[in-house]
C-alpha positions as a Markdown table, in Angstrom:
| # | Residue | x | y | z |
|---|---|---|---|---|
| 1 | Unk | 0.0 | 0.0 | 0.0 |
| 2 | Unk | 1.4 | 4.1 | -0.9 |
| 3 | Unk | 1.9 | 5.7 | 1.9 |
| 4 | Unk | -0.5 | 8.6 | 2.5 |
| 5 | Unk | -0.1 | 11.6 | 1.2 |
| 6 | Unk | -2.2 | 14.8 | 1.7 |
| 7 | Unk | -3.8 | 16.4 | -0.6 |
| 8 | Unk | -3.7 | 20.5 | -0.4 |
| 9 | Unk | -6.7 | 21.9 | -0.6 |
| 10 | Unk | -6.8 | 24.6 | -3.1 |
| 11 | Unk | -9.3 | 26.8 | -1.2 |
| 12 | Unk | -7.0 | 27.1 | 1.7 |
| 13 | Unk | -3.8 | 27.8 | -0.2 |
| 14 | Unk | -5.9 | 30.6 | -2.2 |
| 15 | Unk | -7.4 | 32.1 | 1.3 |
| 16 | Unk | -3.7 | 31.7 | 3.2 |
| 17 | Unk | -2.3 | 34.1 | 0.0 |
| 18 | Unk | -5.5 | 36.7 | -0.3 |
| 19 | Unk | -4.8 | 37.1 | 3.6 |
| 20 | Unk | -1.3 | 37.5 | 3.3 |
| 21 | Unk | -1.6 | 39.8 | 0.5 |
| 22 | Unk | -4.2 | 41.8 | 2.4 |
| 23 | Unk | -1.9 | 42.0 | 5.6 |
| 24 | Unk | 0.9 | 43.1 | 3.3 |
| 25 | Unk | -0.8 | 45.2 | 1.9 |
| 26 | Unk | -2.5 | 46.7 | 4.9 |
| 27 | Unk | 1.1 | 47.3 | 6.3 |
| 28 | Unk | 2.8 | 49.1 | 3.6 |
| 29 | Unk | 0.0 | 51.4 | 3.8 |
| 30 | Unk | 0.4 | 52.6 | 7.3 |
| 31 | Unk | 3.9 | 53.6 | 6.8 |
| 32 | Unk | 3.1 | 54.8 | 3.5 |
| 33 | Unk | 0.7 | 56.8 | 5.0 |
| 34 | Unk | 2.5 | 57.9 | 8.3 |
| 35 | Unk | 5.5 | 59.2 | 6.3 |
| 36 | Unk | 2.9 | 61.3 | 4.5 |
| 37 | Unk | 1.3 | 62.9 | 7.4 |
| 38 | Unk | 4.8 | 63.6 | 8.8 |
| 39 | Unk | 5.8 | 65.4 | 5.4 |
| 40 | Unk | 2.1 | 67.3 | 5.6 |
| 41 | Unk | 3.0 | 68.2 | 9.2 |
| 42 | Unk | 6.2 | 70.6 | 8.2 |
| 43 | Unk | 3.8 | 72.8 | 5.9 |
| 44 | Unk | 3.7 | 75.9 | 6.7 |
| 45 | Unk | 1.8 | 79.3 | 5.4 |
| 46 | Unk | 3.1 | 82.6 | 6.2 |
| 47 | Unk | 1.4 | 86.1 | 5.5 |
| 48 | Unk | 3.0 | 89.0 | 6.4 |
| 49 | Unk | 0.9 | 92.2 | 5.7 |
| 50 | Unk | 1.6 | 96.1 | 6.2 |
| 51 | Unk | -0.5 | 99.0 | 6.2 |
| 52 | Unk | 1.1 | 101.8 | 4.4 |
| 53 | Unk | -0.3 | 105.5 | 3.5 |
| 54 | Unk | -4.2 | 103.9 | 3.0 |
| 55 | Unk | -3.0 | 100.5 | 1.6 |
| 56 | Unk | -2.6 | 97.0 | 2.6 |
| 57 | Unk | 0.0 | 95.4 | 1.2 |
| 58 | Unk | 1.2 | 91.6 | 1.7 |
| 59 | Unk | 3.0 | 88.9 | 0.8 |
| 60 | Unk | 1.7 | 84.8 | 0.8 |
| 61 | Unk | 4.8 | 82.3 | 1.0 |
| 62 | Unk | 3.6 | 78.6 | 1.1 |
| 63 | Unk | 6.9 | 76.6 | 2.3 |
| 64 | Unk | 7.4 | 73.2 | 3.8 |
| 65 | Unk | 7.4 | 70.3 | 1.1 |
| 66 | Unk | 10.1 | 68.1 | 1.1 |
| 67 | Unk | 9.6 | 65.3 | -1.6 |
| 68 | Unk | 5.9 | 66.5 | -2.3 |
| 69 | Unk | 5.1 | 68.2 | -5.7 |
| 70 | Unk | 3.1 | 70.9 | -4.5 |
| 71 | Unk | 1.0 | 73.4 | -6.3 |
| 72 | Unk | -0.6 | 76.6 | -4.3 |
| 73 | Unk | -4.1 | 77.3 | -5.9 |
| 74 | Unk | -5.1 | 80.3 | -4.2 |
| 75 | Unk | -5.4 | 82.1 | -0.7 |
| 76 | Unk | -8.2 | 84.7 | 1.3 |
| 77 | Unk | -6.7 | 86.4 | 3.9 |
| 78 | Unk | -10.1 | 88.4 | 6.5 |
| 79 | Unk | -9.8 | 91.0 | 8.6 |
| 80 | Unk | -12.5 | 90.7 | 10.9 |
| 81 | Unk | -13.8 | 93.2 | 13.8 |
| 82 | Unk | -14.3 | 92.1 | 17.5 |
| 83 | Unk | -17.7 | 91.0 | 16.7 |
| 84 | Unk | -16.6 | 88.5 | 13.8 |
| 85 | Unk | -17.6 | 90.7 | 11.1 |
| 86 | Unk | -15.7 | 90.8 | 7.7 |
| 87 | Unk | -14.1 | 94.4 | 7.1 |
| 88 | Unk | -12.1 | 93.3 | 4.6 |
| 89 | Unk | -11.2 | 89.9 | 2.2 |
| 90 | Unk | -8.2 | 89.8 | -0.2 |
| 91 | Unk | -7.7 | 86.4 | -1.9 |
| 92 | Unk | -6.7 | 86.1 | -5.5 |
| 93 | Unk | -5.2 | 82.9 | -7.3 |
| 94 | Unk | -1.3 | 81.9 | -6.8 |
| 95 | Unk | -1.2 | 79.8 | -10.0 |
| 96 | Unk | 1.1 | 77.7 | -8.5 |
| 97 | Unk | 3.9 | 79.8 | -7.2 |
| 98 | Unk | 5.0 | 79.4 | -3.7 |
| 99 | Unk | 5.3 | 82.9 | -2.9 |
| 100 | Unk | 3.1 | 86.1 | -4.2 |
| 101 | Unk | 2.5 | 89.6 | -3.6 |
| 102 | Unk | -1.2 | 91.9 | -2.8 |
| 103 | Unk | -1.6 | 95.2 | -2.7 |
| 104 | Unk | -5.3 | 96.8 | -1.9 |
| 105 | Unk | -6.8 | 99.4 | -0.4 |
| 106 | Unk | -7.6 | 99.8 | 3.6 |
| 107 | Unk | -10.8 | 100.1 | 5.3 |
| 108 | Unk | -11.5 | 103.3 | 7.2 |
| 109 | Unk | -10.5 | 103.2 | 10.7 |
| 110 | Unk | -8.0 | 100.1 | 10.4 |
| 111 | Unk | -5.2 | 102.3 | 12.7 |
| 112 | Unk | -7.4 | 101.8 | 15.7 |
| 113 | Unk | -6.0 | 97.8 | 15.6 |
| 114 | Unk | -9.9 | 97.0 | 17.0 |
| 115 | Unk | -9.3 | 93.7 | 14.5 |
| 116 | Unk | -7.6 | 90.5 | 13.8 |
| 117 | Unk | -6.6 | 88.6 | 10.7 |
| 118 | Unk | -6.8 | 85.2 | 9.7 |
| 119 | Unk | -7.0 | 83.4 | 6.0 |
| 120 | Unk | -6.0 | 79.9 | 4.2 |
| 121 | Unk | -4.3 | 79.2 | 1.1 |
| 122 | Unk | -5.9 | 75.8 | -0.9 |
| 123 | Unk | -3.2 | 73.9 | -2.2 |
| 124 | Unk | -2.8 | 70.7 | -4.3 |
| 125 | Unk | -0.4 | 68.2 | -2.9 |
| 126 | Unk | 1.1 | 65.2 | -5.0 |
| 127 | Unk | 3.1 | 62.3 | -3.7 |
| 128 | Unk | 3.8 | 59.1 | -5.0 |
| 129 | Unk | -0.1 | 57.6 | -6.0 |
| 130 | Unk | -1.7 | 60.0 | -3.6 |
| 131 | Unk | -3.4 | 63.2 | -5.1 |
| 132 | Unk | -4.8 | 65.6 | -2.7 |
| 133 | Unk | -6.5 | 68.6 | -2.2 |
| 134 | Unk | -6.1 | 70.5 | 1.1 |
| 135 | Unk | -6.2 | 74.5 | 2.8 |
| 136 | Unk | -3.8 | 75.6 | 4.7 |
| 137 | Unk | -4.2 | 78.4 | 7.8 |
| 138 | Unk | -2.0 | 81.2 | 6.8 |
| 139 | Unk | -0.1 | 82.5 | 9.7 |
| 140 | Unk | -0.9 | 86.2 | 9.4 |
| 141 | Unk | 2.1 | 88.8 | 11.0 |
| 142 | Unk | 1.5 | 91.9 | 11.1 |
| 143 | Unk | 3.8 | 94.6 | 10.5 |
């Protein structure tokens, strides 16, 4: 008599490889995705903005990217009163430059600093497979 021999069952050995595969898989994509959020994290977005003789005038730098192909879409930088009302909005489109310049015109009554300023810059973000679309605060200085 042959000595027994056992027979594989070909619906384990397919399960045992999707379920590797899926671990595997799994895996890579939480350090795939850590080391993306750690490269998101150093972004930054500065606006520094003077008031000069009736104007405002301000420069956007969007900085911060190592690796990731990075194109700024636009920014809105508001000046609001105490009560959250908008006194002012200045946004315009970067067309993918990191850094740009604004000029406009001030409201009356801006020297009595009774404001703040805040404002985001949307940018679109490319790395490896991953495509996204995201805003960034600006950090608005004051000068």
């Amino acid at each position: 008599m042959l000595s027994p021999v056992k027979r594989v069952d070909l619906r384990k050995l397919v399960f045992w490889i999707a379920l590797t595969l899926v671990v595997m898989n799994y895996t890579a994509g939480v350090f795939v995705y850590r080391n993306y959020a750690r490269k998101l994290s150093n972004a930054k977005a500065l606006c520094t903005v003077r008031f000069e003789d009736g104007s405002i005038a301000g420069k956007i730098v969007v900085e911060g990217f190592e690796g990731l192909k990075i194109r700024p879409v636009d920014y809105q930088v508001y000046f609001y009163d105490r009560r959250g009302n908008v006194l002012k909005m200045v946004s315009n489109s970067m067309f993918g430059r990191s850094e740009v310049e604004f000029v406009t015109s001030a409201w009356t009554g801006y020297e009595q600093r009774d404001w703040h300023a805040e404002g985001y810059s949307n940018v679109s973000v490319e790395w490896l497979w991953l495509k996204l679309n995201l805003f960034l605060p600006l950090e608005v200085k004051i000068e």
